[in-house]
Each structure stands twice: as structure tokens, then as C-alpha cells.
N, C-alpha and C positions, 0 to 999 in steps of 0.2 A: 565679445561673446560671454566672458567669463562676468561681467558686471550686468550684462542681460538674465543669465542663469542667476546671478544672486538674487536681481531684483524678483524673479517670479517667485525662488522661495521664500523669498518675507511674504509675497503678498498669498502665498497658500498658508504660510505659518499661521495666522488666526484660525483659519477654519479646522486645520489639526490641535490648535488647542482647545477651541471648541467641542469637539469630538472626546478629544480625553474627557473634558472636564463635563459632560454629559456620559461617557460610560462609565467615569468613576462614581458619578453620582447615583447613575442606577444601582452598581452594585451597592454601595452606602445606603440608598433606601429599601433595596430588595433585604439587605439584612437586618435592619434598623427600623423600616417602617420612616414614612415621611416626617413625624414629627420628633423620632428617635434622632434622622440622618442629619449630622455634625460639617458645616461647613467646613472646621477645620482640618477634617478628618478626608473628605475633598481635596480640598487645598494639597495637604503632607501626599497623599496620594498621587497626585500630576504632578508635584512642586509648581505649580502657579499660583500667582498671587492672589489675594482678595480684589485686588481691583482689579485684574486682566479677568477675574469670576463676574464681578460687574459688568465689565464693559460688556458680556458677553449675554448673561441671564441679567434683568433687571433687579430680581428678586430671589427670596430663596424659592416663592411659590411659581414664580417665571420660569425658573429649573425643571421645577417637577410636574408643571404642565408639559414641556419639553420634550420629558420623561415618557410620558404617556404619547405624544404624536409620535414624536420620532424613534423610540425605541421599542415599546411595548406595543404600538401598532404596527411595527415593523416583525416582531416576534411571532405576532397573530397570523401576519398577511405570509411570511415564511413559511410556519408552522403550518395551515391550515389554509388560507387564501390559494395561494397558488397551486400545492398540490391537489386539488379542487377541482380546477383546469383542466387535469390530464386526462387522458384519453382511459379509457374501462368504463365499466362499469359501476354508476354511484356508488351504492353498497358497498361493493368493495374496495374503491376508496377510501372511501368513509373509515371503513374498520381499518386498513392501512394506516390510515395517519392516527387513530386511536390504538394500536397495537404498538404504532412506533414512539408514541409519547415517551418521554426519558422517566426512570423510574429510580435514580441514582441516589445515595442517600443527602446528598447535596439535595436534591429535588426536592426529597421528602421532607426535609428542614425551614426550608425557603419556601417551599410551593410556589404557588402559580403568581406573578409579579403584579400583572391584571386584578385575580382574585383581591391579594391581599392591599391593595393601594382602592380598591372600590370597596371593601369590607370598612380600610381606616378613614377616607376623608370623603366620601359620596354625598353624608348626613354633616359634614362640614365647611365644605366647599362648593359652591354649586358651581364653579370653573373647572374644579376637578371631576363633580361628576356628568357635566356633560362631555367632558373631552373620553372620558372612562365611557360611555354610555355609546358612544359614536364606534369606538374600538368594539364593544358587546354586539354591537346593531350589526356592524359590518361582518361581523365573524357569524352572527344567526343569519342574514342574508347569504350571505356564502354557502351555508349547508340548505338553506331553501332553493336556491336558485339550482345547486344541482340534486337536490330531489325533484325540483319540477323538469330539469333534462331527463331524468330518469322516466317521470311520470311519459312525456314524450316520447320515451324510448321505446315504451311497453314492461320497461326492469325496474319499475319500482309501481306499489302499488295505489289505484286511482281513485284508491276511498280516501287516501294521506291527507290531512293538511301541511305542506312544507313548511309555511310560517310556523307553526304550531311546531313542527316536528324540529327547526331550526333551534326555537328557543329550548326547548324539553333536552334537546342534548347537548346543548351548551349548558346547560343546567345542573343535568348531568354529572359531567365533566369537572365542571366549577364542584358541586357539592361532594364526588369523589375525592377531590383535589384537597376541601378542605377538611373530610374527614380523615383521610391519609395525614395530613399534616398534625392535628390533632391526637390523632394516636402514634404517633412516628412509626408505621409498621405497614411493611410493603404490603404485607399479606390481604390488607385494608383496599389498597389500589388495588389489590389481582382482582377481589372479589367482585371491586366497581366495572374493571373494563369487561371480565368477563361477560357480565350481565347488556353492560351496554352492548355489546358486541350481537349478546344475543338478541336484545331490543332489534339494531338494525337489521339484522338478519331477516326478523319479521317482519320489513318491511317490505322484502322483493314482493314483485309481483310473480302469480302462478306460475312457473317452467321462466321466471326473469334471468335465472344465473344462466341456464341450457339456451334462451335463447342469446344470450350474451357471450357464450361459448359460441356458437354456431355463425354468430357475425367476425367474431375474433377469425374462423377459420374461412368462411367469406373472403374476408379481409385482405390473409396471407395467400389465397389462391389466386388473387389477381397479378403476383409476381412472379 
């Protein structure tokens, strides 16, 4: 039993060093920028070797494609994908996950991981920017697809374009993000979410919040 249990943890041990050495690497490019981030800076980080980093990424640009599938499209589909899904009302949704964006001065330093790796290498990489472009596509799908539930609902309004409105506040978002960044001053993000907020807001449809209120209580009467 005891020579059974060792052999499975060698054979998870790769994939855990894998993992280290893709989140240390995120953080080393989130602060550094992809062409700043210092393998060996990686490496003293996990304590792993350069060659256990090979056996693992082929390249340093194998990494940071990596980087973009498995962690910053992971960040998106968290942040934004899934709470998506929930049950209410679009709109309010919506301004939920935009209200709840983190505003830490950590934040304000770094910004958004997405923004700044498709600002540094989109016009450098064309691996980079479609992996980057696939993460933007999916997270503007995502706010389309539930304005078009809404449109369905009767709680969002039926002049909208979703596509259209998908891209405009991921854009948004993005260009709040990097003016915040730019001025390193919160005050900068309040002004952006505020507006956005009020953007969505304009987009219920006429009595959409009352009648979304009235199914909510619908809802609770069948119990």
C-alpha cells in the first residue's frame, strides 16, 4: 500500500510542478510584461530547474501562450463567463459583476492581465494575438448572448444590438482599465464604472426591472 501511494504521487508530481511553474510565470509577466518576464526569476521562484521548465513549456513563447489559455481565460470565464449564467435579471447582472470588479491598489498597478499582454505583443505575435483574441471573442459573446436572454425576457430592450453592445462594454471596461492604470488613481475607475453602470441601466426595457421583480415574486409563490 505504502509503495502503491508513493508511486501515484510521483506520477501527480509533474502536473503540480506544472502548475507552479505557469502561476509563477503569470505573476512574473502580469508584473514585468512578456518580454520584461525573466526565466530565472521563474525558476528562484518554484525552485525548479530549467530543464524540468523545458520538459514542461517548450519555449519561453510556449509559456505565455499557456498563460493566456489556461489562466487568463480562466480568469475571464470566473470573473465574467459563469456569473452570466445566473439566474435575474441581465442588467443586473451585468452591473453586479461590474460593481464587483476589484479596485485594490494592487489592481490599479498591474491592471487587467488580458489588457496589458494584447496591448504588448498582438502587433508582435500573431500566436499571441489569436489566443488573446479567442479570450476577448468569448467574454463579448458572453455579455451578447445574455442581452439576447434578456431581449427574450421582455427585460432588456428590443432596438439593442447584443453583438454590438457585447463589444462596446468590453471596451469599455478594457479602456476604463487602462486609463485607471495610467493615472494610478481610483477616483479614475469610479468615474468609468459609474457611467458604465449608467450605460446598462439604459438598456432595460420599459417597466423590465418591475416586470423582473414580479416574476421574482411569481417565482417564490409557488413554494
Amino acid at each position: 500500500m505504502l509503495s502503491a501511494h508513493r508511486g501515484k504521487r510521483r506520477l501527480r508530481d509533474p502536473e503540480r510542478t506544472r502548475e507552479r511553474l505557469l502561476r509563477a510565470a503569470f505573476r512574473e509577466v502580469h508584473r514585468s510584461g512578456f518580454q520584461g518576464a525573466g526565466i530565472d526569476t521563474i525558476l528562484a521562484a518554484t525552485n525548479v530547474t530549467k530543464g524540468a521548465l523545458y520538459h514542461h513549456f517548450d519555449s519561453k513563447e510556449a509559456l505565455g501562450y499557456a498563460i493566456v489559455e489556461e489562466v487568463i481565460a480562466k480568469l475571464v470565464r470566473d470573473g465574467w463567463l459563469l456569473p452570466m449564467l445566473g439566474d435575474g435579471h441581465p442588467i443586473d447582472i451585468l452591473i453586479g459583476i461590474i460593481r464587483g470588479l476589484p479596485v485594490r491598489p494592487q489592481n490599479i498597478r498591474d491592471s487587467c492581465p488580458l489588457l496589458n499582454l494584447s496591448q504588448e505583443m498582438s502587433s508582435l505575435d500573431e500566436q499571441f494575438r489569436k489566443r488573446l483574441e479567442r479570450v476577448f471573442l468569448a467574454w463579448q459573446e458572453g455579455v451578447a448572448t445574455l442581452l439576447r436572454k434578456g431581449q427574450a425576457q421582455g427585460t432588456v430592450r428590443r432596438d439593442l444590438n447584443p453583438d454590438e453592445a457585447g463589444i462596446f462594454l468590453v471596451a469599455m471596461v478594457e479602456g476604463c482599465t487602462s486609463l485607471t492604470k495610467n493615472a494610478q488613481d481610483a477616483k479614475v475607475w469610479e468615474v468609468g464604472i459609474r457611467n458604465i453602470v449608467a450605460w446598462l441601466t439604459s438598456l432595460r426595457a420599459r417597466g423590465g426591472r418591475r416586470k423582473s421583480k414580479e416574476h421574482v415574486v411569481r417565482q417564490r409563490q409557488r413554494f
